[in-house]
C-alpha positions as CSV (number, residue, x, y, z in Angstrom):
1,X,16.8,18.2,21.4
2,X,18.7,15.9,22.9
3,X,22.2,14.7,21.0
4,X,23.9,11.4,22.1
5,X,27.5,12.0,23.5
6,X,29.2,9.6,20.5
7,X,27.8,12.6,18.4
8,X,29.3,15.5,20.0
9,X,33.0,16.6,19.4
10,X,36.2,16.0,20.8
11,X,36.8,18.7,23.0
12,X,40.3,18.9,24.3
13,X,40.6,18.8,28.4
14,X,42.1,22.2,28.9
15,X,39.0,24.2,27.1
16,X,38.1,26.7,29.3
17,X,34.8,27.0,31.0
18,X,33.6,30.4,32.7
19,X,31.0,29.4,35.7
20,X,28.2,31.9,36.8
21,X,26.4,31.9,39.7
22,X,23.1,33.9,38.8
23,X,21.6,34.4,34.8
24,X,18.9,37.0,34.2
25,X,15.9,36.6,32.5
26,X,14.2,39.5,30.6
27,X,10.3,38.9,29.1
28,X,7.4,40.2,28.5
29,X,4.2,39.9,30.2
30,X,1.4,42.3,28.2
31,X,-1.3,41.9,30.3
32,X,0.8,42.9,33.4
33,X,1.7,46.0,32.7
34,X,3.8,47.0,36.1
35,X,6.6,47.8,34.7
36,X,8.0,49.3,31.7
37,X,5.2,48.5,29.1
38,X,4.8,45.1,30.8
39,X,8.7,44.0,30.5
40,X,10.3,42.2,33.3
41,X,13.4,40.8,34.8
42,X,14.5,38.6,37.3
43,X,17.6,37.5,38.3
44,X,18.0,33.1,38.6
45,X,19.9,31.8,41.1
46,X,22.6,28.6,41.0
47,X,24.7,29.9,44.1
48,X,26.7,27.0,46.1
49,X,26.8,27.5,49.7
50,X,28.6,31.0,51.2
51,X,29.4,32.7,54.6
52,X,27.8,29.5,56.2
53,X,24.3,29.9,54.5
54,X,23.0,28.0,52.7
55,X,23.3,27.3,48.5
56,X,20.1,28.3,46.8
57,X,19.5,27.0,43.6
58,X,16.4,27.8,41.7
59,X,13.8,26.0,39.7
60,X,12.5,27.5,35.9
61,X,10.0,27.1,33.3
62,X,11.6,25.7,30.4
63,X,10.1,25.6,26.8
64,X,9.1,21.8,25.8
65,X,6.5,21.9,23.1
66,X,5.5,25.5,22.0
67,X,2.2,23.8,19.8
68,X,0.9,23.1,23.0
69,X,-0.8,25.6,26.1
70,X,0.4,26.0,29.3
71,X,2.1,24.5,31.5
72,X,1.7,20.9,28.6
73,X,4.0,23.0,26.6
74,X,6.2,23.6,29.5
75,X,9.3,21.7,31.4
76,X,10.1,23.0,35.3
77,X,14.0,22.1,35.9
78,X,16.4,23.1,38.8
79,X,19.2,25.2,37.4
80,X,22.5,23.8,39.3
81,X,24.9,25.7,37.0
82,X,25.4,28.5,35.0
83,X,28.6,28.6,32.8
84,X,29.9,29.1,29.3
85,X,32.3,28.2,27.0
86,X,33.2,28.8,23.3
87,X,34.0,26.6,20.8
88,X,34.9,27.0,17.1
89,X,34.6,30.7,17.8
90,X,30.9,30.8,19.2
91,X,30.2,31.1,22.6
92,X,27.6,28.6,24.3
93,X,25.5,30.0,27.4
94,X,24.8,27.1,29.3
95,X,22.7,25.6,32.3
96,X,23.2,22.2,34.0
97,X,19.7,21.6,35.2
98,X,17.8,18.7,37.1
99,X,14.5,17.6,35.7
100,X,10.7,17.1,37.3
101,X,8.5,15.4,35.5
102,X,4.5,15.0,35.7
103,X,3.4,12.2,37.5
104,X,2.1,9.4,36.5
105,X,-1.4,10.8,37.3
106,X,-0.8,14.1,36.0
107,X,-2.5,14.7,32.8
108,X,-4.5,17.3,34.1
109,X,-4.1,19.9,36.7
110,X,-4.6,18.6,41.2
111,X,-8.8,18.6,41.3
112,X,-8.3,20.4,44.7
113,X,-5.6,23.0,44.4
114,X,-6.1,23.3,40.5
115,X,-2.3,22.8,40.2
116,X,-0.6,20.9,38.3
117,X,2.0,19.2,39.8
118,X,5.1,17.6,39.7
119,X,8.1,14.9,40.7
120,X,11.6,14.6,41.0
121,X,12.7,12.7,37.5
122,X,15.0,9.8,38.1
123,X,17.0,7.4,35.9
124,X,16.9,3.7,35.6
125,X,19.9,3.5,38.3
126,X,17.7,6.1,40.7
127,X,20.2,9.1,39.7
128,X,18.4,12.6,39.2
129,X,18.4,13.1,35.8
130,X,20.4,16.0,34.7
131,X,21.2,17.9,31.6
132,X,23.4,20.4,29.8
133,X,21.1,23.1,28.1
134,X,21.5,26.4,26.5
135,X,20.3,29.0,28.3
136,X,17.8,29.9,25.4
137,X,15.4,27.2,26.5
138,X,14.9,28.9,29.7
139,X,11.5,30.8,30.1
140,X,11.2,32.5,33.3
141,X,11.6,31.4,37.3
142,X,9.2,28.8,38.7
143,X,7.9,28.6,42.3
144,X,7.4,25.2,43.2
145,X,5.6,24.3,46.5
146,X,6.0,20.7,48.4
147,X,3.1,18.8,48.6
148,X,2.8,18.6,52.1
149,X,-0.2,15.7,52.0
150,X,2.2,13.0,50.5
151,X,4.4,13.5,53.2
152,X,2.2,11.3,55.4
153,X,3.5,13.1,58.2
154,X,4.0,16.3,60.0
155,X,7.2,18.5,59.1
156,X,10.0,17.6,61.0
157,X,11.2,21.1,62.7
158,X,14.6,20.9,61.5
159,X,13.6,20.9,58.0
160,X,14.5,24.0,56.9
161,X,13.5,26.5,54.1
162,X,16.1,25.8,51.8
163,X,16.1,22.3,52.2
164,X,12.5,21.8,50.6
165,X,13.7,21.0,47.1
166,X,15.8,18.6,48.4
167,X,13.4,16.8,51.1
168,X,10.2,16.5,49.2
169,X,9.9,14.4,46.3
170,X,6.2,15.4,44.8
171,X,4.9,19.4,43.8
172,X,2.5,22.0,43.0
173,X,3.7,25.0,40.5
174,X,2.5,27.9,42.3
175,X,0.4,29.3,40.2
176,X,-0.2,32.2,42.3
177,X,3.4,33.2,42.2
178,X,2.6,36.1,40.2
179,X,0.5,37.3,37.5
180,X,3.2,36.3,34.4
181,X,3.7,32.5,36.0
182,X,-0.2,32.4,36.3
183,X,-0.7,33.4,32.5
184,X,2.1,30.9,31.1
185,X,1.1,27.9,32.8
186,X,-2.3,28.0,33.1
């Protein structure tokens, strides 16, 4: 749900906001039972830069539409920032995420990898397009792997692991991540 700004509150400027680098998401996955009883968790990353290495900031399935199957039902963001703040007593969980979006051709899953894909989401003014949402809306991690072919190119060698979100524009979701991200989205 998205709210316009003129209809949010005035906050004053000295509220204070608690920033987290990781969140951890717990769920269940019944037809993969490793695990206690199928349950899971796994830790999601929104770590800046440390000890000279590199930030690493990870991409998850969000929850879209749940009348609809699969990955149709689903969003895939890039969580940028965990924090928190409380407000009129109630604390708010929240994540500042950038979006993907499926392409324009991307009704349907790729023909050859049986992927579906997708691409950065940009505004009118070519900004990412980022949002604040509650951490409830967040599913699971996502694996998302560049789509080398539109590259139109080889790899540069300097390119480096961690910079693949940030290089490529266009992706598959793994679907062969693991069994859960399989079963969700496809």
């Amino acid at each position: 749900m998205d709210v316009d700004l003129d209809d949010c509150p005035d906050v004053p400027a000295t509220l204070p906001i608690k920033v987290f680098h990781s969140a951890g998401a717990v769920y269940h996955a019944p037809s993969d039972l490793s695990g206690v009883g199928g349950m899971h968790r796994e830790t999601i990353r929104a770590t800046q830069p440390w000890h000279r290495g590199p930030g690493r900031y990870d991409c998850v399935f969000m929850d879209k539409d749940s009348t609809q199957s699969g990955f149709r039902g689903l969003h895939v963001a890039r969580v940028r920032l965990f924090f928190s703040f409380k407000w009129d007593g109630r604390t708010y969980p929240c994540a500042l995420v950038e979006w993907f979006e499926h392409p324009d051709d991307g009704d349907e899953p790729n023909e050859v990898t049986v992927m579906w894909e997708v691409v950065k989401d940009y505004d009118a003014r070519g900004q990412r397009v980022t949002s604040v949402t509650h951490v409830d809306t967040i599913l699971r991690g996502a694996h998302l792997e560049p789509n080398y072919a539109r590259m139109g190119r080889l790899m540069p060698k300097e390119i480096k692991f961690h910079q693949t979100l940030d290089v490529f524009k266009r992706f598959y979701v793994n679907m062969y991540a693991d069994h859960h991200a399989n079963e969700i989205a496809f």
